[in-house]
Structures are given as structure tokens and as C-alpha cells.
PQR file with spaces between the fields and no chain letter, atoms N, CA, C, O and H, PARSE charges and radii, in Angstrom:
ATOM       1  N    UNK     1     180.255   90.099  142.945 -0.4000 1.5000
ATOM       2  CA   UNK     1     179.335   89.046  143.328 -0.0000 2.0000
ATOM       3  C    UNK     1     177.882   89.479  143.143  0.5500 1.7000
ATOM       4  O    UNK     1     177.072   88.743  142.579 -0.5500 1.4000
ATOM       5  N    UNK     2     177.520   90.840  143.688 -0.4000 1.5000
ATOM       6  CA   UNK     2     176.100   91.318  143.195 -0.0000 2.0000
ATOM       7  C    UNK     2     175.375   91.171  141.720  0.5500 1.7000
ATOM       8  O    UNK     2     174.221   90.961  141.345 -0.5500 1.4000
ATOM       9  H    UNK     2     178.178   91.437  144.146  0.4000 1.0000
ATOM      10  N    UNK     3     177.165   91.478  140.816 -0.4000 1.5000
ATOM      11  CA   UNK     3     176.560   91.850  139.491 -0.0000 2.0000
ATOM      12  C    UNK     3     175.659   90.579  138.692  0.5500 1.7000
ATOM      13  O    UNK     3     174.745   90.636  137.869 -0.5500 1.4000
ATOM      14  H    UNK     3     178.102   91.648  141.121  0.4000 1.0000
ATOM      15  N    UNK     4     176.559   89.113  139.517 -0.4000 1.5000
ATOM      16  CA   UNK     4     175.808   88.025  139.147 -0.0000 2.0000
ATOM      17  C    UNK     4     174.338   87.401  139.491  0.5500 1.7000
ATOM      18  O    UNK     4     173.850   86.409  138.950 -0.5500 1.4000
ATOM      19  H    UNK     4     177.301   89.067  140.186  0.4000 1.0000
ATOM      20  N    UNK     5     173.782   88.147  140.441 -0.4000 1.5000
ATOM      21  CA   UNK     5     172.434   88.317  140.273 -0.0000 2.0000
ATOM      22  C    UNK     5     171.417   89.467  140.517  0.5500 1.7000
ATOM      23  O    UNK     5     170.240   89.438  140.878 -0.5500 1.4000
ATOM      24  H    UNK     5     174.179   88.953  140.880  0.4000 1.0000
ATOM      25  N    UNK     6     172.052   90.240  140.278 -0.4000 1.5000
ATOM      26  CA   UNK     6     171.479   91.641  139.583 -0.0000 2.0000
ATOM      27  C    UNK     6     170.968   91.605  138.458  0.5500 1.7000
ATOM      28  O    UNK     6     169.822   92.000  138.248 -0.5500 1.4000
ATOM      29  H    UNK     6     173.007   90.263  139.985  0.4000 1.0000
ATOM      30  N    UNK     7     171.999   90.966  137.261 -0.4000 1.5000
ATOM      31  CA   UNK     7     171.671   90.802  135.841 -0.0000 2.0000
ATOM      32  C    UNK     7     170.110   90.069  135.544  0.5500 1.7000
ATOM      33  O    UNK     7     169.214   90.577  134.870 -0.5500 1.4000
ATOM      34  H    UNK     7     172.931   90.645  137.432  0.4000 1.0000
ATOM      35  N    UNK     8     170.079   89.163  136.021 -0.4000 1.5000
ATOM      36  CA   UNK     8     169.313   87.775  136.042 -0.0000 2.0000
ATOM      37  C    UNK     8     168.189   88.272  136.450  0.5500 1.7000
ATOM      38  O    UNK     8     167.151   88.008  135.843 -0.5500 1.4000
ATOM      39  H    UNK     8     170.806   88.750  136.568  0.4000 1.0000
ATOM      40  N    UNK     9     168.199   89.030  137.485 -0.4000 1.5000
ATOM      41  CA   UNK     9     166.837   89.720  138.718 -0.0000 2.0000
ATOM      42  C    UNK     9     166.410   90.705  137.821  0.5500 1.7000
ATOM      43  O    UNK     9     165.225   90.981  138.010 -0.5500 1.4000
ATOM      44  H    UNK     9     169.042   89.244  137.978  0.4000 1.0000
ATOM      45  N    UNK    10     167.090   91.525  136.647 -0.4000 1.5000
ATOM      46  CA   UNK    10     166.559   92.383  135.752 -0.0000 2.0000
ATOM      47  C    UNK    10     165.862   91.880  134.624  0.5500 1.7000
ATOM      48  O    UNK    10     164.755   92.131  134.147 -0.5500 1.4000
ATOM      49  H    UNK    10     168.052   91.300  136.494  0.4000 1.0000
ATOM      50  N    UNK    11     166.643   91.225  134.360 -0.4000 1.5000
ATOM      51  CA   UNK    11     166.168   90.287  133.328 -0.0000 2.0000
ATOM      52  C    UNK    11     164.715   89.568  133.188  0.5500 1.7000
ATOM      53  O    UNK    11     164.086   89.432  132.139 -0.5500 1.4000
ATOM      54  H    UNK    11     167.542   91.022  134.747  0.4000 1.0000
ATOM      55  N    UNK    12     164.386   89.204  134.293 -0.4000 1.5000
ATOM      56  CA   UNK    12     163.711   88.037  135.099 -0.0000 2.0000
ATOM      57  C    UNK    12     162.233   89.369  135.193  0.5500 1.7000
ATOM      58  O    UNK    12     161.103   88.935  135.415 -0.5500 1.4000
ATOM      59  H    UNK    12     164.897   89.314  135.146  0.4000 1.0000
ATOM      60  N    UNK    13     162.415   90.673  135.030 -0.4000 1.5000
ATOM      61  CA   UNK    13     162.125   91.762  135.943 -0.0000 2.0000
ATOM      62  C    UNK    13     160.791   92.026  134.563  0.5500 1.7000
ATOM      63  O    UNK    13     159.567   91.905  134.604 -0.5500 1.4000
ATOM      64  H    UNK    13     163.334   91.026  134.850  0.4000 1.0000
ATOM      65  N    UNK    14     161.674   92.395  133.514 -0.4000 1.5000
ATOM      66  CA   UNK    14     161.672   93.009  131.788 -0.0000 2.0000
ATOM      67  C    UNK    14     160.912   92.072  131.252  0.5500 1.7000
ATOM      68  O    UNK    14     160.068   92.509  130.469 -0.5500 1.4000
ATOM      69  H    UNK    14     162.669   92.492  133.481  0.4000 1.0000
ATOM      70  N    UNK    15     160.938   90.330  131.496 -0.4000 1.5000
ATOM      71  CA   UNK    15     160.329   89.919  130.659 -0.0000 2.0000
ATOM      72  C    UNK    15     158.952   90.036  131.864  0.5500 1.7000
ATOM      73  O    UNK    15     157.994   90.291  131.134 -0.5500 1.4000
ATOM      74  H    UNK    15     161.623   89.975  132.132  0.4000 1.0000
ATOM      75  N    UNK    16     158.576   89.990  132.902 -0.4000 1.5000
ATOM      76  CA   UNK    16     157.642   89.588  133.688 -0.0000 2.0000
ATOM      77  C    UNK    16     156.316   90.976  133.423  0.5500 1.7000
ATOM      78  O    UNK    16     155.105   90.962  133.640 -0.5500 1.4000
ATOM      79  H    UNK    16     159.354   89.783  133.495  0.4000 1.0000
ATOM      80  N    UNK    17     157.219   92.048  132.879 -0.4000 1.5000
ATOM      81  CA   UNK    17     156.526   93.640  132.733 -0.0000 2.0000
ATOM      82  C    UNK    17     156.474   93.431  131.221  0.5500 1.7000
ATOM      83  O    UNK    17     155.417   93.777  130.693 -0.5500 1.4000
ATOM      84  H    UNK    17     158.203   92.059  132.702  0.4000 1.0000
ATOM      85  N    UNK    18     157.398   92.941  130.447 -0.4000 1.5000
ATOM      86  CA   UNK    18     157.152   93.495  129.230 -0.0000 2.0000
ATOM      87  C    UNK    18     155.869   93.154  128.024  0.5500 1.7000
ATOM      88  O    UNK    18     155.413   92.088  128.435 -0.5500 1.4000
ATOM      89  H    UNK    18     158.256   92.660  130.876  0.4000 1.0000
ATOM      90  N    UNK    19     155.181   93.486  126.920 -0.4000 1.5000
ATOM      91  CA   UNK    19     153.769   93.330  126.422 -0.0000 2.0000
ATOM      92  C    UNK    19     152.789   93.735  127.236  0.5500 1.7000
ATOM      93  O    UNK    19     151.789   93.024  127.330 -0.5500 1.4000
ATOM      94  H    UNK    19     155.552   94.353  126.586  0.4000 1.0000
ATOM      95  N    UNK    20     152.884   94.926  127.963 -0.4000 1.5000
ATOM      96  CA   UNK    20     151.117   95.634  128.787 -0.0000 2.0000
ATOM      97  C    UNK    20     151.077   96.397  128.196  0.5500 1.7000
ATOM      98  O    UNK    20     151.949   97.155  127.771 -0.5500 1.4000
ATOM      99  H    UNK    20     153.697   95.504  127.886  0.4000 1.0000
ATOM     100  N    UNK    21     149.522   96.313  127.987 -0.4000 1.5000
ATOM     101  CA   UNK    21     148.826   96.841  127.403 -0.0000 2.0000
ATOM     102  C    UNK    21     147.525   95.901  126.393  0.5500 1.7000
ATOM     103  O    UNK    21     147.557   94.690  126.171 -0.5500 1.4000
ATOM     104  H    UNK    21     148.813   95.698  128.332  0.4000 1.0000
ATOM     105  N    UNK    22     146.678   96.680  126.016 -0.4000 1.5000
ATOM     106  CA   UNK    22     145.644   95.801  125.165 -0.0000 2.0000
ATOM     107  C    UNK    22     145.352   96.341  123.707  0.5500 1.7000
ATOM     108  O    UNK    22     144.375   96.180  122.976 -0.5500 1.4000
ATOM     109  H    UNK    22     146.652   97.663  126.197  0.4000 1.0000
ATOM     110  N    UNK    23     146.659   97.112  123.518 -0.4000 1.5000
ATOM     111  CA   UNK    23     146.480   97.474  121.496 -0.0000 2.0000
ATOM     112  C    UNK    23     147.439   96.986  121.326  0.5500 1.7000
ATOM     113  O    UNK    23     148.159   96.615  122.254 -0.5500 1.4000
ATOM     114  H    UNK    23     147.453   97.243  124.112  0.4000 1.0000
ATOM     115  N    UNK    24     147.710   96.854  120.163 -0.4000 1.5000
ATOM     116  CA   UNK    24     148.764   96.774  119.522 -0.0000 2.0000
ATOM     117  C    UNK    24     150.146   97.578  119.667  0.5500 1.7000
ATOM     118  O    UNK    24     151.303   97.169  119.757 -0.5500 1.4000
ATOM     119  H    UNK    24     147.126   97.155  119.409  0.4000 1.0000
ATOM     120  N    UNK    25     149.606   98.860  119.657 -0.4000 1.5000
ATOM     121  CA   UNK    25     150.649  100.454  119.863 -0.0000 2.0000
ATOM     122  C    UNK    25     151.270   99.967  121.074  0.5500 1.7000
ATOM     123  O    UNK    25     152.400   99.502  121.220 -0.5500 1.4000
ATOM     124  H    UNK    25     148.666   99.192  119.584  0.4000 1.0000
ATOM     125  N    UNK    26     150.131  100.192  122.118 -0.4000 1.5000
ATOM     126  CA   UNK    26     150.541   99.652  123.745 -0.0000 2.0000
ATOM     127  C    UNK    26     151.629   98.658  123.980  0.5500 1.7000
ATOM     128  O    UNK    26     152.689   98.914  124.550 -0.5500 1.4000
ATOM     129  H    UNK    26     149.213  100.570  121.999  0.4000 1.0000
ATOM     130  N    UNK    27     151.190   97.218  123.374 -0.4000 1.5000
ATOM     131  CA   UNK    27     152.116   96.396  123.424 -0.0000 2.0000
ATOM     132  C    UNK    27     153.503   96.744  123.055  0.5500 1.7000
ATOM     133  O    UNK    27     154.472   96.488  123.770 -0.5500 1.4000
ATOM     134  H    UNK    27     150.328   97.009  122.911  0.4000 1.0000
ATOM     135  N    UNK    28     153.554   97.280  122.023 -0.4000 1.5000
ATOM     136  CA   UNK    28     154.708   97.433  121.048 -0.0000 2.0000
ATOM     137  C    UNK    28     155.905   98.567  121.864  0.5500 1.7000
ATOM     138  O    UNK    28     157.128   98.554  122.003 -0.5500 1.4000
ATOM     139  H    UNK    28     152.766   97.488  121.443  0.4000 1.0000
ATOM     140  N    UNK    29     154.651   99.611  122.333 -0.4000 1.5000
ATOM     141  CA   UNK    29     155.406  100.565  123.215 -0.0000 2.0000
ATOM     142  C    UNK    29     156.420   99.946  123.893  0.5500 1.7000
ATOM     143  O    UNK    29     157.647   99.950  123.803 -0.5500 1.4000
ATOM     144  H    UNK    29     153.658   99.621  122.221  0.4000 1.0000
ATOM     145  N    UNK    30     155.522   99.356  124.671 -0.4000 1.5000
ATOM     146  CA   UNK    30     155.940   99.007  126.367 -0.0000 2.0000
ATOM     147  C    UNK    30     156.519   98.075  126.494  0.5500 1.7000
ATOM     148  O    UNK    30     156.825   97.825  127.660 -0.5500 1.4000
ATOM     149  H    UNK    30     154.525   99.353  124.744  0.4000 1.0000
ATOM     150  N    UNK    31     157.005   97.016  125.348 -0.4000 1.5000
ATOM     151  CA   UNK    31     158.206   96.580  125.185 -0.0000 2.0000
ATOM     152  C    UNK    31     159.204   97.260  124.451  0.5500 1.7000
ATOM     153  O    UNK    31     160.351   96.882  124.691 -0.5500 1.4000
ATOM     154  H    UNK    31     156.756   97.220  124.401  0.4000 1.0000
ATOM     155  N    UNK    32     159.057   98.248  123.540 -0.4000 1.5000
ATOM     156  CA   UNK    32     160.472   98.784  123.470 -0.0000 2.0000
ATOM     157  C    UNK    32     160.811   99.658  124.925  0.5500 1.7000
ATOM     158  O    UNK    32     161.872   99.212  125.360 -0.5500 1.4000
ATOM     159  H    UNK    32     158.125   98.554  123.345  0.4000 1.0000
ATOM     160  N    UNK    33     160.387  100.528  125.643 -0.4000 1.5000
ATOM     161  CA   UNK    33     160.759  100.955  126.778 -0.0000 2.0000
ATOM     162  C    UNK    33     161.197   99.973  127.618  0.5500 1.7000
ATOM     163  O    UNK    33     162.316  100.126  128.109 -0.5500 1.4000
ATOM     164  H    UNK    33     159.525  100.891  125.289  0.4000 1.0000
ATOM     165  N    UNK    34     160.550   98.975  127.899 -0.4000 1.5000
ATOM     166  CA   UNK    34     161.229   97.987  128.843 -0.0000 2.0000
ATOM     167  C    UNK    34     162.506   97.508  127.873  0.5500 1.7000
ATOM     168  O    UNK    34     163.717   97.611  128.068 -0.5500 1.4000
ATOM     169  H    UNK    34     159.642   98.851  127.500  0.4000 1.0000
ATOM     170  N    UNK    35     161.752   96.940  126.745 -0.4000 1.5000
ATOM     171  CA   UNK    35     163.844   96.814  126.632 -0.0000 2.0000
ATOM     172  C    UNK    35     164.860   97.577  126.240  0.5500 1.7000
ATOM     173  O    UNK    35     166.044   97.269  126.097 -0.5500 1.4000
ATOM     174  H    UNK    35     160.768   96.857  126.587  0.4000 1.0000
ATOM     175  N    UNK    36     164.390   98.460  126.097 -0.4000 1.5000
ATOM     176  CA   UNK    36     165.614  100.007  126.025 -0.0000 2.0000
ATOM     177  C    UNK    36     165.787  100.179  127.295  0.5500 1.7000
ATOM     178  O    UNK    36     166.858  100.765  127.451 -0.5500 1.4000
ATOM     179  H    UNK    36     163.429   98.710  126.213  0.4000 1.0000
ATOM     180  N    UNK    37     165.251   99.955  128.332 -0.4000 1.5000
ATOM     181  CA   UNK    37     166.196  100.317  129.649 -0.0000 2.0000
ATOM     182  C    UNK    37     166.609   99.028  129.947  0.5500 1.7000
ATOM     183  O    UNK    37     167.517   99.117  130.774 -0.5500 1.4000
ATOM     184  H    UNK    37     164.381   99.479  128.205  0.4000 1.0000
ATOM     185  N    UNK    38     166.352   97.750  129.640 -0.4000 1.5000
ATOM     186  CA   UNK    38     167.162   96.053  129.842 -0.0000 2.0000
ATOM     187  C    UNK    38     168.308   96.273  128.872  0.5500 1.7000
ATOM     188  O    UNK    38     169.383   95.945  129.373 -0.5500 1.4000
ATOM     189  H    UNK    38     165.615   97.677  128.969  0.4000 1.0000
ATOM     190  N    UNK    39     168.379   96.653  127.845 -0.4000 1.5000
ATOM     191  CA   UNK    39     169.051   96.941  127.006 -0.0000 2.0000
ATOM     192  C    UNK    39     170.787   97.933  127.497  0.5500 1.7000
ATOM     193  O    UNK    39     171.966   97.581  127.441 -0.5500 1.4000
ATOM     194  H    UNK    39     167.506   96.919  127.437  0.4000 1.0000
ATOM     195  N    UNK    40     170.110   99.232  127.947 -0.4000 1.5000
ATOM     196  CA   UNK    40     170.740   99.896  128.332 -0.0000 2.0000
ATOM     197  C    UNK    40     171.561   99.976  129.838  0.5500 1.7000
ATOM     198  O    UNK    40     172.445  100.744  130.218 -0.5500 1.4000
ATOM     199  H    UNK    40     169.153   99.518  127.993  0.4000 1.0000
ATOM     200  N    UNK    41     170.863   98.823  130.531 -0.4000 1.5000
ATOM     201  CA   UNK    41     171.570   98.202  131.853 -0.0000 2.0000
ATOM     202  C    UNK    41     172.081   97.390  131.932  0.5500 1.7000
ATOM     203  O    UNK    41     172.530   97.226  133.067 -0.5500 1.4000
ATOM     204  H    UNK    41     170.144   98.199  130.223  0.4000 1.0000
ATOM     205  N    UNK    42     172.472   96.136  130.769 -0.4000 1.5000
ATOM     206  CA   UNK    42     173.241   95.334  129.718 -0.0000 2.0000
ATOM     207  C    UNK    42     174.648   96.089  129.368  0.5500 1.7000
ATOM     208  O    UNK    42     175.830   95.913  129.664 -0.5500 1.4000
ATOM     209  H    UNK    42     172.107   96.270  129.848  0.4000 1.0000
ATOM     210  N    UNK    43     173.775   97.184  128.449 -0.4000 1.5000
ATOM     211  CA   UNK    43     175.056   97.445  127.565 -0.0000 2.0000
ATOM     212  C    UNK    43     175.962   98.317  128.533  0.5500 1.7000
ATOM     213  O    UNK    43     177.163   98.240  128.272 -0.5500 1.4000
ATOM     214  H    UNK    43     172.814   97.327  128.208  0.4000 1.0000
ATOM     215  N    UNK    44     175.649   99.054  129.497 -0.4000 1.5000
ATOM     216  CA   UNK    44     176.431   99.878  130.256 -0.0000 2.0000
ATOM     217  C    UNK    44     177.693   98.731  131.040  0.5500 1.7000
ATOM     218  O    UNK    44     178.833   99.097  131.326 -0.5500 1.4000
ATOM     219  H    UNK    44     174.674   99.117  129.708  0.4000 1.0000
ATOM     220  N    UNK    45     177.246   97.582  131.231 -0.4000 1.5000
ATOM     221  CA   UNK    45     178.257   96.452  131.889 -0.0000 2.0000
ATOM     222  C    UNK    45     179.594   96.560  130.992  0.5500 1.7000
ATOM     223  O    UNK    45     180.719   96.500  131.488 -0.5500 1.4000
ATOM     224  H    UNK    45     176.319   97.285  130.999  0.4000 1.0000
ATOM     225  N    UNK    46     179.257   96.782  129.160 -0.4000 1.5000
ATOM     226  CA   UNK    46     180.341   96.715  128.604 -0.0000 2.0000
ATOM     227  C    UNK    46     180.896   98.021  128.024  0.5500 1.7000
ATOM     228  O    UNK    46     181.757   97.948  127.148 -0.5500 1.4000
ATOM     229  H    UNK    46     178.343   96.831  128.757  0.4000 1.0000
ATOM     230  N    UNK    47     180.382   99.420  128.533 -0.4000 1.5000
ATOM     231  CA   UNK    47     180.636  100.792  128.398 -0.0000 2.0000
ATOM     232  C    UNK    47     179.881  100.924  126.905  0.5500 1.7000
ATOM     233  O    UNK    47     180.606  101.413  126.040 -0.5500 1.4000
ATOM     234  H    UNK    47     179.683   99.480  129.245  0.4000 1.0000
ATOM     235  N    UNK    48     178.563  100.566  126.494 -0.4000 1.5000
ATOM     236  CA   UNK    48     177.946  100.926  125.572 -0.0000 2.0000
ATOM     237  C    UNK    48     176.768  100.825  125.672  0.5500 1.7000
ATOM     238  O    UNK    48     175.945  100.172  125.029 -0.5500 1.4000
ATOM     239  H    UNK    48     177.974  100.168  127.198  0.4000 1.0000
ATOM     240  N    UNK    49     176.632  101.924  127.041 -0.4000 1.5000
ATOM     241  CA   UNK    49     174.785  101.427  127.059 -0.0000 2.0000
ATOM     242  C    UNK    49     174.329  101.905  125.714  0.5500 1.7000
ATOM     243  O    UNK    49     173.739  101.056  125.047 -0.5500 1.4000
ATOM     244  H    UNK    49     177.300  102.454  127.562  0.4000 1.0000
ATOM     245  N    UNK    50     174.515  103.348  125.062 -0.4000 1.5000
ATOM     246  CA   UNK    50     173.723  103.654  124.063 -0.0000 2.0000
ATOM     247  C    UNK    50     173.134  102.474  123.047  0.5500 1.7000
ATOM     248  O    UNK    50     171.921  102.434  122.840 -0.5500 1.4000
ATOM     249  H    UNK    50     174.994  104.039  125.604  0.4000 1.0000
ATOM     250  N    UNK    51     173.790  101.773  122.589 -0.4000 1.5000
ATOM     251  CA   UNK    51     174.092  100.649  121.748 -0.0000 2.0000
ATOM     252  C    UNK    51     172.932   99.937  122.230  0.5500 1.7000
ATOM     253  O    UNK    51     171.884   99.753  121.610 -0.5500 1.4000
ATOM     254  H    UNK    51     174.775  101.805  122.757  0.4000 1.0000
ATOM     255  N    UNK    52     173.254   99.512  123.527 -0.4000 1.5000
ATOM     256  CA   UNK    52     172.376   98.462  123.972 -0.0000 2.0000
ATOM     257  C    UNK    52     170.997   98.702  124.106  0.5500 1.7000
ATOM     258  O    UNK    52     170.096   97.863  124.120 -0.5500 1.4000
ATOM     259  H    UNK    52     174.104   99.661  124.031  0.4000 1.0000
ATOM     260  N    UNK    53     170.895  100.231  124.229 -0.4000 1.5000
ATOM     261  CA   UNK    53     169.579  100.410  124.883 -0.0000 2.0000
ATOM     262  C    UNK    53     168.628  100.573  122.864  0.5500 1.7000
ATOM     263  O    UNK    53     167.455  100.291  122.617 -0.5500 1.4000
ATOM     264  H    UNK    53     171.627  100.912  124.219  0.4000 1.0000
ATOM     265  N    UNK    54     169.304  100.904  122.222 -0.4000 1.5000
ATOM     266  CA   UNK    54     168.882  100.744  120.712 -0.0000 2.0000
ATOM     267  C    UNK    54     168.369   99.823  119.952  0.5500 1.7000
ATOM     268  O    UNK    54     167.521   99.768  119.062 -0.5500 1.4000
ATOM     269  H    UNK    54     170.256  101.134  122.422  0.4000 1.0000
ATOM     270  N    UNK    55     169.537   98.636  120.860 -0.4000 1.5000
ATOM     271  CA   UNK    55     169.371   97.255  120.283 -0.0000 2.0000
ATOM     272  C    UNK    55     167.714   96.770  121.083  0.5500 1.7000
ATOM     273  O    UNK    55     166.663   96.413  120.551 -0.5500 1.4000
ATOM     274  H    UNK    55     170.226   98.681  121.583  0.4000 1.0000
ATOM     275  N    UNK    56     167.997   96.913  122.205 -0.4000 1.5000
ATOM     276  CA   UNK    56     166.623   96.692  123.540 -0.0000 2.0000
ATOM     277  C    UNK    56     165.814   97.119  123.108  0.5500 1.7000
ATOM     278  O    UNK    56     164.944   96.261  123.254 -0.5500 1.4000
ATOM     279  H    UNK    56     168.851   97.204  122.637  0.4000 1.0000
ATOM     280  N    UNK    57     165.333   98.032  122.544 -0.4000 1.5000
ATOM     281  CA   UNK    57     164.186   99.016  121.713 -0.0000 2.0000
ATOM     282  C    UNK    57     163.537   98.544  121.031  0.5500 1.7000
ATOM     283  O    UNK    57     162.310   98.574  121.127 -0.5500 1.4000
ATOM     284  H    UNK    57     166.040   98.729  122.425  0.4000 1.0000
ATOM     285  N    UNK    58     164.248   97.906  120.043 -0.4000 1.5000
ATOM     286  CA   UNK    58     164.132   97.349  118.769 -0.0000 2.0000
ATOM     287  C    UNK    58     163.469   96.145  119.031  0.5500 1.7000
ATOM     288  O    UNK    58     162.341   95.828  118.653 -0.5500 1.4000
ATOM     289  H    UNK    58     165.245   97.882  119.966  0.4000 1.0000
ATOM     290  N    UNK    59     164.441   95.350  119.863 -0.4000 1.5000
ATOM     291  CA   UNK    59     164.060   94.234  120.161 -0.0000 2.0000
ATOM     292  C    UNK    59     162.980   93.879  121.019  0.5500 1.7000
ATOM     293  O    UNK    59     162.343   92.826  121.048 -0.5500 1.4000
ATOM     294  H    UNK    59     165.357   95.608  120.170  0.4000 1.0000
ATOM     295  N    UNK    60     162.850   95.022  121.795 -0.4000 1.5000
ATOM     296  CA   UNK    60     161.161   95.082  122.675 -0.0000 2.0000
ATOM     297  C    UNK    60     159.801   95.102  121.997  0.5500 1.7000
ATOM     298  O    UNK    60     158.865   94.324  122.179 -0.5500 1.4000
ATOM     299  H    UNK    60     163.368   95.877  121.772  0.4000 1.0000
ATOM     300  N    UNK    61     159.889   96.297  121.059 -0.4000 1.5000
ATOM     301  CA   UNK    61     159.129   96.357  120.027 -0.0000 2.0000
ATOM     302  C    UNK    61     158.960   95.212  119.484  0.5500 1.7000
ATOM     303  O    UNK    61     157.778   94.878  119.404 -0.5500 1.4000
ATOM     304  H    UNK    61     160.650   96.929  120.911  0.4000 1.0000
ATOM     305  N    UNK    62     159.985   94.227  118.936 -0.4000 1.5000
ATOM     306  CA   UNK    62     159.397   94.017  118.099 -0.0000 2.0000
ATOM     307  C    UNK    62     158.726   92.658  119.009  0.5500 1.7000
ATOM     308  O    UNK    62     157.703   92.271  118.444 -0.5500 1.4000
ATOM     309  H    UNK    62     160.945   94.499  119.002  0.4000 1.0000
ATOM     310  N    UNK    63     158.957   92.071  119.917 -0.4000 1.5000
ATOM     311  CA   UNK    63     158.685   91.488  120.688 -0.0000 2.0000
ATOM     312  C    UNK    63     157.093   91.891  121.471  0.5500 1.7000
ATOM     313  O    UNK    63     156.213   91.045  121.630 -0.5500 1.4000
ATOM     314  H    UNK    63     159.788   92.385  120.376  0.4000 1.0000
ATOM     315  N    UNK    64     157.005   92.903  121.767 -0.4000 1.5000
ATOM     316  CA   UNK    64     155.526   93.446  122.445 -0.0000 2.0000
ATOM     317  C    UNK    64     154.255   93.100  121.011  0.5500 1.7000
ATOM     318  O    UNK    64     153.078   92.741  121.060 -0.5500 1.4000
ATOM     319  H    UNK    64     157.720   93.590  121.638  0.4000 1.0000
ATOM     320  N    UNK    65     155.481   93.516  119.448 -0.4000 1.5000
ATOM     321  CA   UNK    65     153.896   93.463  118.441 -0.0000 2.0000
ATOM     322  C    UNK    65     153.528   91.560  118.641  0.5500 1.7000
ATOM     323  O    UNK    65     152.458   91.114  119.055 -0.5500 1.4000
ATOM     324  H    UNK    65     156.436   93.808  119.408  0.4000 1.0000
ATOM     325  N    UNK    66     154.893   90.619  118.161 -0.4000 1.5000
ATOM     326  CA   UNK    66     154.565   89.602  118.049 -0.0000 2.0000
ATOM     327  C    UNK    66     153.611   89.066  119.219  0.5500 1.7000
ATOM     328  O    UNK    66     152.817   88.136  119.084 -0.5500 1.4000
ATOM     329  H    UNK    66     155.762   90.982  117.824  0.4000 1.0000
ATOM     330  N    UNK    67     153.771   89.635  120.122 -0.4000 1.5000
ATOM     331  CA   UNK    67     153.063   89.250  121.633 -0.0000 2.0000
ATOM     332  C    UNK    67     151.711   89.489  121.384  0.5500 1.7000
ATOM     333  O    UNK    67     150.825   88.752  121.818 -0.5500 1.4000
ATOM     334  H    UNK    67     154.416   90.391  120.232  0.4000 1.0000
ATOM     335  N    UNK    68     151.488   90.588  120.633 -0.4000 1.5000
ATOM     336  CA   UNK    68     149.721   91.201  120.280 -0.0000 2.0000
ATOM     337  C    UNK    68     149.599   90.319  119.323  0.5500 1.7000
ATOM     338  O    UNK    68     148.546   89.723  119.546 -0.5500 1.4000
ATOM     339  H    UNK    68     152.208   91.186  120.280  0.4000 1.0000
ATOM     340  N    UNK    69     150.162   89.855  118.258 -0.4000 1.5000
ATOM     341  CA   UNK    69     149.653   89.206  117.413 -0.0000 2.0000
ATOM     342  C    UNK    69     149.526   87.782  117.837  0.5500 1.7000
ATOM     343  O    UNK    69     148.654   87.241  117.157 -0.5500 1.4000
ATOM     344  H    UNK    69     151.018   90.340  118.078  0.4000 1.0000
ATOM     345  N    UNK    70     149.965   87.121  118.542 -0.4000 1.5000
ATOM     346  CA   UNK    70     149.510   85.692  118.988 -0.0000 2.0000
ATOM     347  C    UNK    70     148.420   85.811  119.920  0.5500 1.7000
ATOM     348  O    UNK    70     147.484   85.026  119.767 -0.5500 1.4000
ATOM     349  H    UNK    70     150.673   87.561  119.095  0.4000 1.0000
ATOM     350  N    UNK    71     148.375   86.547  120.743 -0.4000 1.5000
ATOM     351  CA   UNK    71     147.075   86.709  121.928 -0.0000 2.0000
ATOM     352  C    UNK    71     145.965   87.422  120.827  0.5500 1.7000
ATOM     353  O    UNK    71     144.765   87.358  121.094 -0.5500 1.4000
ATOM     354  H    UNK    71     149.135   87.185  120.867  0.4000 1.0000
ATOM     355  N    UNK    72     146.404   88.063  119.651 -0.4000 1.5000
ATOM     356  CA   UNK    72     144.822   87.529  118.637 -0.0000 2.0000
ATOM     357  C    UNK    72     144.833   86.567  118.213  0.5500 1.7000
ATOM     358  O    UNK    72     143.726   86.099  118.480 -0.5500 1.4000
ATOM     359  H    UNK    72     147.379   88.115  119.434  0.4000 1.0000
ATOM     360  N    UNK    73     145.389   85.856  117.667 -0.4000 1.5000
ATOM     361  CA   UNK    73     145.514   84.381  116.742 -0.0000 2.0000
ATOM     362  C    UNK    73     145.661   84.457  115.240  0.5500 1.7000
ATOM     363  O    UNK    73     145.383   83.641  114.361 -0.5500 1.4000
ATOM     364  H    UNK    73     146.288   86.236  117.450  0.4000 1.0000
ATOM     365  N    UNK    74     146.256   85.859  115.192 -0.4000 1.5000
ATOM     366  CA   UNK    74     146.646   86.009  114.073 -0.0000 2.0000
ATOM     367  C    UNK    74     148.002   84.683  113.073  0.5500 1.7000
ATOM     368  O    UNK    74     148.288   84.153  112.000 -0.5500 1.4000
ATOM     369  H    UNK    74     146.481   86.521  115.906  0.4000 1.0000
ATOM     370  N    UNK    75     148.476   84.885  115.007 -0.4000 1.5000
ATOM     371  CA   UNK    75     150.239   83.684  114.540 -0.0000 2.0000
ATOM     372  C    UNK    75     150.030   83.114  115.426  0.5500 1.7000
ATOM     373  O    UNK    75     149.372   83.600  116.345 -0.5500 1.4000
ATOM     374  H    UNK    75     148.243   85.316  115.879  0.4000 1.0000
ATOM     375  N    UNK    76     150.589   81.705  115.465 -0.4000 1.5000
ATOM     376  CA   UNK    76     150.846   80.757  116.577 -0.0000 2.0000
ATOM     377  C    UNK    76     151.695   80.683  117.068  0.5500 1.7000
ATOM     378  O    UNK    76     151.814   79.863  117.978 -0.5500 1.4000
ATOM     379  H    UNK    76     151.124   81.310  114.719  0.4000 1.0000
């Protein structure tokens, strides 16, 4: 019963932290760390955190740059 809002409360947690910072690098960082550990507290539910936390990485990154690039107006 916990696990069903545990997930959600992390989730909810990663996007509320993730993109700090004010470079580009920063951004980019600090969403792959946040989602390599969302990632890796995911994937451990299905005995593959490694996996997950790789996929989270990736996907933080690439998520923190697009985040820098709209708060310049580079993209909409």
C-alpha cells in the first residue's frame, strides 16, 4: 500500500528539484543526477535499478539542457 504513493511522492519530488542551476552544464547536471536516482528508485521496483538509473541519466540530462534552452528562447 505504501509503494503506491511513495512512487508518485518521488516522482512529484524529481520533477519539482530537477533543472537548478543557471548554465547550461548546471542544468544538464542536475537533471541527470536527479534522474539517475528517480531512475534508479524505479528500476529497483523491477530488480534493475542499474538500467534504470542509466536510462534516468540520460533522460535528466537531456531534459535539464532542453529546460536551459527554452528559459533562453532559444526553443519554444
Amino acid at each position: 500500500m505504501t509503494t503506491r504513493f511513495t512512487i508518485p511522492a518521488c516522482a512529484l519530488a524529481l520533477l519539482a528539484l530537477s533543472a537548478c542551476g543557471t548554465t547550461t552544464g548546471e542544468r544538464a547536471g542536475s537533471g541527470a543526477l536527479l534522474g539517475a536516482a528517480g531512475g534508479a528508485l524505479i528500476g529497483s521496483l523491477s530488480a534493475n535499478a542499474g538500467a534504470g538509473a542509466l536510462i534516468g541519466a540520460g533522460a535528466g540530462a537531456l531534459g535539464g539542457y532542453l529546460f536551459d534552452q527554452h528559459a533562453k528562447g532559444n526553443i519554444d
